[in-house]
N, C-alpha and C positions, 0 to 999 in steps of 0.2 A: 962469941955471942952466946945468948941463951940457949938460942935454936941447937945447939949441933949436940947438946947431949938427946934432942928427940931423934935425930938425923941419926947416929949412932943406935940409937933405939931402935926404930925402925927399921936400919941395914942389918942388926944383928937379927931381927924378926926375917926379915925377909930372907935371910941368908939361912935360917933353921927350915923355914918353909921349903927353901929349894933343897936341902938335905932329906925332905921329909917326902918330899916328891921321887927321888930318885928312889929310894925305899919303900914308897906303897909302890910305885911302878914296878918293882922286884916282885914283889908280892902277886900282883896285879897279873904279872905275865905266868909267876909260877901257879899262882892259880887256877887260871884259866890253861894254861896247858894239863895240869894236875886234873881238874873236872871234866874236863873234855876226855881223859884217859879213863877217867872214874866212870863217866856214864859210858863211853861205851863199852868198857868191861861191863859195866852193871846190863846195859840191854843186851849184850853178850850171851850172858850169865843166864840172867831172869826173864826176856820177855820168853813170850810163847813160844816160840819157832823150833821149840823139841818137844811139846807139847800137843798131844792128840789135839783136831781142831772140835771135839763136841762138848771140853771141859774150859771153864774159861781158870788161870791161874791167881785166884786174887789174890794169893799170901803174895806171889812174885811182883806182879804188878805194883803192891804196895811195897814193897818195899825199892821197885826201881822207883816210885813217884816220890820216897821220901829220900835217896840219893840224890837224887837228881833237885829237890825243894834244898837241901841242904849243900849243895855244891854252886846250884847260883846263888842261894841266899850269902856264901861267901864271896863269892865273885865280884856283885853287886854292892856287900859293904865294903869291897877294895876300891869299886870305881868312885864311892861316895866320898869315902876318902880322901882318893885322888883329888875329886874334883874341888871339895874346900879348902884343900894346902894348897891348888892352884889356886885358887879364889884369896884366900886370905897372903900369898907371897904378890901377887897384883895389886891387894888393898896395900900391902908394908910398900911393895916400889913405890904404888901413885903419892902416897904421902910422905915419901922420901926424897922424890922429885918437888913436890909440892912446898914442902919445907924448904928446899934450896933454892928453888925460884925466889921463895919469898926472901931469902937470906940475900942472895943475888939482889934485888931491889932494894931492899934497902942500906948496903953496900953504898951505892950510887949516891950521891947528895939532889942529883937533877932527878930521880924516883921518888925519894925520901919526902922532899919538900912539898908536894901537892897531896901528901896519905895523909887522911883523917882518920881517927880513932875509929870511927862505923868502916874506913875501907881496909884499917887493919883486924877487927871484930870478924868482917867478913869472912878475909881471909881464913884468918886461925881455926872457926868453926869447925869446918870441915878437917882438918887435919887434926883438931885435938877430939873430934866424937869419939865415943867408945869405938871398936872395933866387934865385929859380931864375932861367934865361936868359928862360923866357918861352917857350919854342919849344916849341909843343905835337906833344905825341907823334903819330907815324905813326895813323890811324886805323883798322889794326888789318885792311889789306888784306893777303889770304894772298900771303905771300913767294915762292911756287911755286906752278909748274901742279899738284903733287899736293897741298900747302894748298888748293887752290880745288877740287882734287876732294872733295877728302872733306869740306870743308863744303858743298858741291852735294849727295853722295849721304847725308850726316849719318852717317857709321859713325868 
């Protein structure tokens, strides 16, 4: 049939997605054990706690806040990662399964006989859309110090 060179398409998609998964998840763990070892060496290191308490240490502090800004900032584009090779290996199955339903029915001559063109249109829609990149949207953290105000004071 037509269908199974998309069916083939689709498994080999969805099959890169789960290699792609298993590989940020590598990532994913060594990083997050990697950062978690990084700050606390760094608050280790740098906060105050060997520090007279009448001086405050701002070279230290800045530079724990900018370990610590650049270790989740890695963290966070692994779990991003993660989450649209999850995302886009669920869109390659459902339209893989989809496909073959559809192949499955029309197999059948008692299926086949009552499809009209608008209930095979329907069909296909959905299974032939583009497919998005997978890269999930910003999670909606205010772009500006006055964004972060006004959701702090709610006006």
């Amino acid at each position: 049939m037509v269908l199974k060179a998309p069916v083939k398409y689709w498994t080999t998609k969805r099959r890169a997605h789960v290699i792609q998964i298993k590989r940020i998840r590598g990532w994913l763990i060594n990083s997050s054990i990697g950062g978690a070892v990084a700050i606390g060496l760094g608050a280790y290191f740098l906060l105050p706690q060997f520090h007279p308490a009448n001086e405050i240490p701002w070279r230290q502090l800045g530079l724990f806040l900018l370990l610590s800004t650049f270790v989740l900032w890695g963290v966070r584009l692994c779990v991003k990662l993660l989450l649209s090779n999850i995302h886009l290996e669920a869109d390659a199955r459902e339209r893989e399964v989809m496909i073959q339903t559809f192949m499955a029915m029309m197999r059948h001559k008692e299926s086949r006989e009552g499809v009209t063109k608008q209930d095979i249109a329907v069909v296909l829609a959905p299974i032939f859309n583009p497919s998005t990149s997978g890269v999930i949207k910003d999670d909606g953290a205010p772009a500006s110090l006055t964004d972060f105000i006004t959701r702090m004071t709610g006006k």
